[in-house]
C-alpha positions in Angstrom: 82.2 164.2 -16.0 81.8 167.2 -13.6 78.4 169.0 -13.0 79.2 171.6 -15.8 79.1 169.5 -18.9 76.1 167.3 -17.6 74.4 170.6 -16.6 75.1 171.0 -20.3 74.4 168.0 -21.6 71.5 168.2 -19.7 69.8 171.3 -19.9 69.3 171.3 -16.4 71.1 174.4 -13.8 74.2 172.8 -12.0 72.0 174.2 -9.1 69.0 172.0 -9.6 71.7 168.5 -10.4 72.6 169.5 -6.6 69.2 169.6 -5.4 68.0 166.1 -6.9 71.5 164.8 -5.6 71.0 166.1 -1.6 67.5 164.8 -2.0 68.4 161.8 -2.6 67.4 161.3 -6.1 70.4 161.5 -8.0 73.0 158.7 -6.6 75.2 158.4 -9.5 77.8 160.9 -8.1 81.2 160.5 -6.6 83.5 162.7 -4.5 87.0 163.3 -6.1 90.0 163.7 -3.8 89.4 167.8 -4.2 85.7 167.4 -3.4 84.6 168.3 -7.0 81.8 165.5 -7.8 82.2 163.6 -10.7 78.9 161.7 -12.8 79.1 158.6 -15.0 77.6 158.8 -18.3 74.3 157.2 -16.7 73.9 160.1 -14.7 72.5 162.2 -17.6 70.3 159.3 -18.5 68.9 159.2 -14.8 68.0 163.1 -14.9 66.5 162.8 -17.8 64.2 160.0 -16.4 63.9 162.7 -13.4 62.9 165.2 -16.0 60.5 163.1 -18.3 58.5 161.6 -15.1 58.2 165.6 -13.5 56.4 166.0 -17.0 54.5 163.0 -16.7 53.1 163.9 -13.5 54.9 162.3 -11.0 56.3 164.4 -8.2 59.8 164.1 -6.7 58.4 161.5 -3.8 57.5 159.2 -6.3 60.6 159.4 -8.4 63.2 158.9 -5.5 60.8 155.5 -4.4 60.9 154.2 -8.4 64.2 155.2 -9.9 66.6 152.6 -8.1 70.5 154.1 -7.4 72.0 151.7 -9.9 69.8 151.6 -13.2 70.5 147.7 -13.7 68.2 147.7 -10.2 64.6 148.5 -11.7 62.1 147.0 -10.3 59.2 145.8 -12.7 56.2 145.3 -11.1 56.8 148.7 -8.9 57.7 150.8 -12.3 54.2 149.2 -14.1 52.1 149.9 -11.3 52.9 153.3 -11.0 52.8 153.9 -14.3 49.3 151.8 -14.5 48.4 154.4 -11.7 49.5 157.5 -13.0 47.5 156.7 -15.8 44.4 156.2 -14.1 45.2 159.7 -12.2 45.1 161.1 -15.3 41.9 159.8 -16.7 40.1 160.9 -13.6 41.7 164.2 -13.9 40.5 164.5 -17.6 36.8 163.2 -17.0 36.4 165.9 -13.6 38.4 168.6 -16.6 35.8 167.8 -18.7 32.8 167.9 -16.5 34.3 171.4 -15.5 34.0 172.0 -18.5 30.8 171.5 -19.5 29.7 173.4 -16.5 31.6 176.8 -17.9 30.3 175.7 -21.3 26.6 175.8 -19.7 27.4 179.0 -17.7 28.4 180.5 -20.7 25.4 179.9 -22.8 23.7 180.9 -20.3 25.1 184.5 -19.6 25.2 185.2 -23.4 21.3 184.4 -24.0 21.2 187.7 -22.3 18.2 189.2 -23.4 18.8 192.3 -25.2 16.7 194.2 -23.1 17.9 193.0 -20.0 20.3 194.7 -17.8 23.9 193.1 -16.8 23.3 192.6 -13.1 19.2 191.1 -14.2 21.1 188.6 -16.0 23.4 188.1 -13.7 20.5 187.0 -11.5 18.8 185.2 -13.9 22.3 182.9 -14.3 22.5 182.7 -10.5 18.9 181.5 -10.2 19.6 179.2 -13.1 22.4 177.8 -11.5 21.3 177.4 -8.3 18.0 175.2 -9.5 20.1 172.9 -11.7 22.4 172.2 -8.3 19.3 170.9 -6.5 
């Protein structure tokens, strides 16, 4: 199929199908007599993969080292590991995301027990000082 209907089929720009090819990361392209590239159906499956595993958090470096140029080529134990390890990446990035927030949560409470009587910039002091005893 040319670029245009697995641009289509795709969803993805005919520009960004180039880019993924010249990097290296698309492989399932050949050059017709004319120079026009031409995809086999598996092409759309692999840029999909490419799509799905941006989404999943893994960036283009790690794509071009797991999906293999022919698709019958996986390798196993390479494709669970990273998976096992993207996963674990994204547990420690939850448990710092929630310790974040927790801190907001506590800066929060604190600026909004604002006295009434107290002026903005007192309490902004008083949240500062707060703050800077719990780091100790």
């Amino acid at each position: 199929m040319k670029i245009g209907e697995l641009a289509k089929r795709t969803g993805l720009a005919a520009s960004k199908i180039r880019f993924y090819e010249d990097i290296g990361l698309l492989k399932l392209v050949q050059r017709k007599a004319n120079g026009y590239r031409s995809y086999p159906p598996e092409a759309e499956l692999a840029l999909n993969l490419i799509v799905k595993g941006q989404q999943a958090g893994f960036s283009l470096d790690e794509l071009q080292k797991l999906v293999p140029a022919n698709l019958d080529d996986w390798r196993h134990d390479a494709l669970l590991s990273a998976l096992k390890g993207k996963i674990a990446d994204i547990d420690a990035l939850q448990q710092k995301l929630a310790h974040s927030k927790q801190q907001l949560l506590g800066v929060l409470a604190e600026i909004e027990a604002k006295p009434d009587d107290m002026a903005c910039a007192d309490n902004a002091r008083r949240v500062i000082a707060q703050i800077s005893t719990e780091k100790k």
